[in-house]
C-alpha positions in Angstrom: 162.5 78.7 130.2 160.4 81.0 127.6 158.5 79.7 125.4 156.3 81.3 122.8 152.4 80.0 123.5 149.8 78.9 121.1 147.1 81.4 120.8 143.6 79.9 119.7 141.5 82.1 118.2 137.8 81.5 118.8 135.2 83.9 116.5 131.4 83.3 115.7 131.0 84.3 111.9 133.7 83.7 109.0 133.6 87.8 108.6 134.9 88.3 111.6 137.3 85.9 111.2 138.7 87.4 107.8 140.7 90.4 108.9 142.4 88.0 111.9 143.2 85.4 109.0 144.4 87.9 106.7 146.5 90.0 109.3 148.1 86.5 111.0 148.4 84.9 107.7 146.6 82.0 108.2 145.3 79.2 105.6 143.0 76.3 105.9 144.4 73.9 108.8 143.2 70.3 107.4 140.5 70.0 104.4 138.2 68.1 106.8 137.7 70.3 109.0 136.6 73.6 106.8 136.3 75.9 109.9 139.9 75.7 111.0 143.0 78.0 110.1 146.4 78.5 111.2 149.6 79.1 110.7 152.0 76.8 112.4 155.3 78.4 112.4 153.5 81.9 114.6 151.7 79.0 117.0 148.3 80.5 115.9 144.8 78.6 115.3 141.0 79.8 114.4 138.0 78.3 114.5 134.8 79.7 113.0 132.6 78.7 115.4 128.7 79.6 114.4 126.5 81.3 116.5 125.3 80.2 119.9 126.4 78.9 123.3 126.4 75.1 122.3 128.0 75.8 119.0 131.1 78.0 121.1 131.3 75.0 123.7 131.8 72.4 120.6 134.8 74.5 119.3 136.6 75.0 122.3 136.4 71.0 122.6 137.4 70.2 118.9 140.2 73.1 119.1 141.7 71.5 122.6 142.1 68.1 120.7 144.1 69.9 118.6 146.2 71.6 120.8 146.1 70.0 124.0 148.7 72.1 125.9 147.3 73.1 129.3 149.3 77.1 128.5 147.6 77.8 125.5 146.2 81.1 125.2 142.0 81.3 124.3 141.4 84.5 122.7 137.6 85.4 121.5 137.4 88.4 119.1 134.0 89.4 117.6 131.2 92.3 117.7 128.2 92.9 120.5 125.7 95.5 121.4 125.2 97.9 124.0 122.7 100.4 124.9 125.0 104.0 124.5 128.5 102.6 124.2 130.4 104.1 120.7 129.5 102.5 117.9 133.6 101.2 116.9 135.1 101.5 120.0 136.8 98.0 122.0 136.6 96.8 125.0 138.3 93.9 126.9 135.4 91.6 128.6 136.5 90.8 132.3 133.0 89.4 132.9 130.9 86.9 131.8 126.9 86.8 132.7 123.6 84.8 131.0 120.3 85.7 131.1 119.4 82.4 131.8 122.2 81.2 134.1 123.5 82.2 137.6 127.1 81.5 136.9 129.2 84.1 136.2 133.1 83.5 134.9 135.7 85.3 134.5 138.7 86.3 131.8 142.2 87.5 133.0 142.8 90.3 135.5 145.6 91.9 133.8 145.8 95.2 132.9 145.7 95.9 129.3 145.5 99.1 126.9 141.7 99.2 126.4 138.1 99.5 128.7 136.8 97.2 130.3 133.1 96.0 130.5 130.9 93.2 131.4 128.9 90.9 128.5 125.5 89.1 128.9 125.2 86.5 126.9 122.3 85.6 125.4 120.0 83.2 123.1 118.6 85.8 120.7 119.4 88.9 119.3 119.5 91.8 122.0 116.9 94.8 120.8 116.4 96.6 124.1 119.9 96.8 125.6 117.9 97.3 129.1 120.7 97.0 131.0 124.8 98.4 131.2 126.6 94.8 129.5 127.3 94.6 125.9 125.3 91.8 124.5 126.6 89.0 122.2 125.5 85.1 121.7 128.7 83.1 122.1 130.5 84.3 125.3 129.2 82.3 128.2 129.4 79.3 125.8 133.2 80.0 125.6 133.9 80.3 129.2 131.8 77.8 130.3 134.1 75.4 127.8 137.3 76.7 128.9 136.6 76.9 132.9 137.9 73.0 133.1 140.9 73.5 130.6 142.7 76.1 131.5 143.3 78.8 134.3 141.3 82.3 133.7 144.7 84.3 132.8 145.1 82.8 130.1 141.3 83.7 128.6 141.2 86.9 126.6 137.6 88.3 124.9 137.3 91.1 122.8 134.6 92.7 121.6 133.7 95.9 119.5 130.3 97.8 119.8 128.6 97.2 116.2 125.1 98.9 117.2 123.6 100.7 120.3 119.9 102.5 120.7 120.7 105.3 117.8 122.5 103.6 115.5 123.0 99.7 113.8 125.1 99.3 110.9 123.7 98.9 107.8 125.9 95.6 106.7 127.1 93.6 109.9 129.2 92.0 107.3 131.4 94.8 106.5 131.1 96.2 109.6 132.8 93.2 111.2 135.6 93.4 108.6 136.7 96.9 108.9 136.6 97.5 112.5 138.3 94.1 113.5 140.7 95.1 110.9 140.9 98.8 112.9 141.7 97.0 116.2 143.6 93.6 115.4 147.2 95.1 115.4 146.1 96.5 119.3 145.0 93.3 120.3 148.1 91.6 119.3 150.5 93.8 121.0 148.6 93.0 124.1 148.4 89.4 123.3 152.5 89.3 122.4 153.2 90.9 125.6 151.6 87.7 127.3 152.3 84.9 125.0 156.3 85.6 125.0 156.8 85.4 128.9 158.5 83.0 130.9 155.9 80.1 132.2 157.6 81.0 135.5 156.5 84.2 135.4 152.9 83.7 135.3 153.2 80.1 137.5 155.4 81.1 140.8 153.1 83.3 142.6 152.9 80.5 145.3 156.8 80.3 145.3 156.9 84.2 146.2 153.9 84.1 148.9 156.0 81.6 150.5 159.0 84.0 150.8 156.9 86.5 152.0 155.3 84.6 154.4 158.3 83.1 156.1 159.4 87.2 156.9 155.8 88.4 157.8 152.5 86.6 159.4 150.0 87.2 156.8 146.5 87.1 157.3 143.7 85.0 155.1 143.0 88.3 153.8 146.1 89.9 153.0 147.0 86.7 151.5 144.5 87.1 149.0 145.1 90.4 148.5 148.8 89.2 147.5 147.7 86.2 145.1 145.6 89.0 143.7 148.4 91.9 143.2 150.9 89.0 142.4 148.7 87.5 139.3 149.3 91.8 138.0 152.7 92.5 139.1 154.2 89.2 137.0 153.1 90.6 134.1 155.3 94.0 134.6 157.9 93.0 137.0 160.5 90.1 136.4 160.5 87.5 139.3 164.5 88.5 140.5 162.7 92.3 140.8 159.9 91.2 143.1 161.7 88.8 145.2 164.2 92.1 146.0 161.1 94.0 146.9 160.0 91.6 149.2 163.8 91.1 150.8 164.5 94.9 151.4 161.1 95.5 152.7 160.4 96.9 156.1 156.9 96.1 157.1 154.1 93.9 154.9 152.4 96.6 154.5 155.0 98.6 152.9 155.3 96.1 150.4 151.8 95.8 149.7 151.6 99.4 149.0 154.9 99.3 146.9 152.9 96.6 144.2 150.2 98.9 144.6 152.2 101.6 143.5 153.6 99.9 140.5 150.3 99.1 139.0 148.8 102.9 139.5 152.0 104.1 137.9 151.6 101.3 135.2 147.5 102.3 134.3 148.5 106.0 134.5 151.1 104.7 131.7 149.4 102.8 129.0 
């Protein structure tokens, strides 16, 4: 059955929250809590979460009692640094590092309409950019939060380069504002195409490995090769379409080129 998902919307600073309130026309969700908005009838919530890991971990926790459906969609949106990336451009964070912890997490693997790149999180402000991340404050908080609550697919970060080594914006303020208003219609076409699928979709990739494991052996490895290409092909190719693919197929290889096929054809496209 298809069902429209929630989408929380988690940002660090009230101006970069402003152009996603004013584009999803959102208002003041309860007068006790003055750092939540939404709008109800479109499923959508914000919190304004302050700067800082431990402030991004208490939102994600006061946001799930909120909404405490397991499908909800996370989505982070706000500005970081990077040592030559263009000042203005997006990028989709995959990847999520800290300077002072080993653990790394991870967003979706889906395939979207804008760069990718890794973010380092850290506890004050970035001035070298010594390495290839963007740097921000929040992200790893985020994660962290959201690694017990939900599965990674449903985790979406964006952020957009506000200063590298030449140049850093004279008003981070209005800087925010314009350039989250430049890219928010972008991010919610990708986030529509996800939020209006069938739960099926995204939840029966154990259903289809079993069908093609009953007509082929399939090794540890190419199993995981399969949960992997699976996660991708859901998002572009109805269930009935890949369970033909896997019926007519000659040889598991075949068929693991065929999905492979399908997602070159798909980058090349968007």
């Amino acid at each position: 059955m298809s069902k429209t998902k929630i989408i929380n919307f988690l940002v660090a600073l009230k101006h970069e929250a402003l152009p996603i309130i004013d584009y999803f026309e959102l208002t003041l969700n309860d007068k006790k809590y003055r750092n939540i908005f939404s709008n109800v009838e479109k499923n959508i919530f914000l919190i304004i979460t302050g700067i800082g890991i431990q402030n991004a971990k208490k939102a994600v926790a006061k946001l799930k009692q909120l909404n405490n459906n397991k499908n909800d969609i996370w989505v982070n949106i706000g500005i970081a640094g990077h040592e030559t990336f263009k000042v203005g451009s997006i990028y989709e964070i995959k990847k999520v590092i800290s300077s002072n912890n080993k653990n790394t997490f991870f967003t979706n693997s889906f395939y979207n309409k804008v760069p990718t790149s890794t973010i380092c999180c850290v506890n004050k402000e970035e001035k070298k950019y010594n390495n290839k991340y963007l740097y921000d404050m929040e992200s790893y908080g985020f994660l962290e939060a959201l690694d017990s609550l939900t599965i990674k697919e449903n985790i979406f970060m964006f952020k957009i380069v506000s200063d590298n080594l030449q140049f850093k914006p004279k008003s981070y303020k209005n800087f925010a504002i314009s350039f989250i208003s430049k890219h928010i219609r972008k991010i919610d076409t990708i986030l529509d195409k996800y939020r209006n699928k069938p739960l099926e979709n995204f939840y029966d990739i154990t259903l289809m490995l079993n069908i093609i494991k009953n007509k082929y052996h399939v090794t540890f490895y190419n199993k995981k090769k399969l949960e992997k290409i699976l996660t991708k092909i859901f998002v572009i190719k109805s269930q009935k379409e890949i369970k033909n693919d896997v019926l007519i197929s000659k040889s598991l290889n075949s068929l693991i080129k065929k999905f492979e096929s399908y997602l070159t054809k798909y980058i090349l496209k968007i």
